[in-house]
C-alpha positions as CSV (number, residue, x, y, z in Angstrom):
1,X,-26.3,8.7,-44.8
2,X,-27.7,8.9,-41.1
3,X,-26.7,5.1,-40.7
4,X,-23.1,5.6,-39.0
5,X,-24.6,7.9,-36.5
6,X,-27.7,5.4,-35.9
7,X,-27.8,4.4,-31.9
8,X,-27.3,0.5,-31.9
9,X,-30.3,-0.1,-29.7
10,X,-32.4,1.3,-32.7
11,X,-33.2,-1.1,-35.9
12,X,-33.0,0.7,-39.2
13,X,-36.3,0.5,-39.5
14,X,-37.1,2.6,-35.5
15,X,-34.6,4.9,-36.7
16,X,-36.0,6.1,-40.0
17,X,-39.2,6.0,-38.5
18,X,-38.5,8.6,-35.8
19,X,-39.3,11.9,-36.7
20,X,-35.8,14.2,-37.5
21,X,-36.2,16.8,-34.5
22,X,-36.0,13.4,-32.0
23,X,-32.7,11.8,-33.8
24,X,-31.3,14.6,-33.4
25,X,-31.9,15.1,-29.8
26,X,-30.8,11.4,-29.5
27,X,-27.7,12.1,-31.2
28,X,-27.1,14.8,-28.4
29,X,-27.7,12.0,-25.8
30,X,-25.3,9.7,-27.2
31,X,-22.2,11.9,-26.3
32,X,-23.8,12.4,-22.7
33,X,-24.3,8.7,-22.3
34,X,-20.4,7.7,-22.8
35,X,-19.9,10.8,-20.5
36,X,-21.7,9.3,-18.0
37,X,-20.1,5.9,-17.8
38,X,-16.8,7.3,-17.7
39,X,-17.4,9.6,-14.2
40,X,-19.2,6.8,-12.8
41,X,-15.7,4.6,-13.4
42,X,-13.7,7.4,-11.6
43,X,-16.3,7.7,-9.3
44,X,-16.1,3.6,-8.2
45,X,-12.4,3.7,-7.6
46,X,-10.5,3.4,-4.8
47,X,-7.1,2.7,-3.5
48,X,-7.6,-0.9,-3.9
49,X,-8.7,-1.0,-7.7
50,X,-6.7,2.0,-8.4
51,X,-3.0,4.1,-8.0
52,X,-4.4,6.0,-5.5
53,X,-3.0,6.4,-2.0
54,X,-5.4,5.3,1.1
55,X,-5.5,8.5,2.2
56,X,-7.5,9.7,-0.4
57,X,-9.9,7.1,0.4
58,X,-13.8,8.2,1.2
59,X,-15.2,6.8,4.8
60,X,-17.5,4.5,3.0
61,X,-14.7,2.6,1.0
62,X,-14.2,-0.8,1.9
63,X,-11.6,-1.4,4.5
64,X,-7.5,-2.8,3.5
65,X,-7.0,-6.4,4.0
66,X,-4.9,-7.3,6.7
67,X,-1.7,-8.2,5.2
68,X,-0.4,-11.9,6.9
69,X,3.6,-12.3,7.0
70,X,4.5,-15.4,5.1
71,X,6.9,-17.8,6.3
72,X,9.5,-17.8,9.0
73,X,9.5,-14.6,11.0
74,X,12.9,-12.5,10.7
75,X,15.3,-12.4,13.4
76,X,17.0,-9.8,14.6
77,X,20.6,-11.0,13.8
78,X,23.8,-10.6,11.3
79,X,24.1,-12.8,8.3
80,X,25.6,-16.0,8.3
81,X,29.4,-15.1,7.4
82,X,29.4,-11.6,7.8
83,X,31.8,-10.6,10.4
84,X,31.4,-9.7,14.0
85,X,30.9,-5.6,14.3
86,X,32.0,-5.6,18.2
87,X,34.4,-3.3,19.5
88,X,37.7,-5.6,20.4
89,X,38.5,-5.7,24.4
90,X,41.9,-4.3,25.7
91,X,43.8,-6.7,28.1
92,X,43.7,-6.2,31.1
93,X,47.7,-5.9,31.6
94,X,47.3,-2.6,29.0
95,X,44.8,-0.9,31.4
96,X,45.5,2.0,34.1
97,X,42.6,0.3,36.2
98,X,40.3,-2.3,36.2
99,X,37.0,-1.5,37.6
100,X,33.4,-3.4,37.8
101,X,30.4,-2.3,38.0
102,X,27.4,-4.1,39.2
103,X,23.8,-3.5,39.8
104,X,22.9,-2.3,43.8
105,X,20.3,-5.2,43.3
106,X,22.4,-7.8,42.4
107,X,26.0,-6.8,43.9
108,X,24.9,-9.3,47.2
109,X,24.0,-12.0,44.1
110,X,27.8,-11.7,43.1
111,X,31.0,-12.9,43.4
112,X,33.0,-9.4,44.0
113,X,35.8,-8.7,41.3
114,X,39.1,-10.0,41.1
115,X,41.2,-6.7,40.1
116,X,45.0,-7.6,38.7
């Protein structure tokens, strides 16, 4: 009868050999045990071993890998066949005026403008 509630680290023989006030403060034990185990689980986890964000991370966790970008590096540029996205230029026969502007530092560098 007090079998199924029989600790496994005890051998029949321990267990109906200890006196009944003491199995039954080891079967108080037994629920405090598992308990135990289980807040010590939550207590290990982290945001690497667990869903939870970094932020809720102590100071004394273990610091985030460095993450290292495989292969080629992206560029900053359109797909190939997409089309251009570039406003079209007017001629300059359709314009009131033509007029160029240069940098002050470079305007002695360049040819001037040619205006229709």
């Amino acid at each position: 009868m007090d079998e199924p509630l029989r600790p496994a680290e005890l051998s029949p023989e321990a267990w109906s050999a200890t006196p009944a006030g003491v199995r039954a403060f080891i079967l108080t034990l037994l629920p405090l045990r598992e308990q135990v185990a289980t807040l010590s689980a939550q207590l290990n986890q982290h945001s690497q071993n667990s869903s939870k964000p970094p932020s809720s991370d102590p100071p004394s966790a273990p610091t985030r890998p460095v993450k290292v970008p495989r292969g080629r590096p992206k560029t900053k540029r359109a797909q190939p066949g997409h089309p251009n996205q570039q406003r079209a230029l007017l001629l300059p026969y359709l314009c009131a005026a033509v007029t160029a502007y240069w940098a002050d530092e470079l305007a002695p560098l360049l040819i001037s403008p040619t205006t229709p």
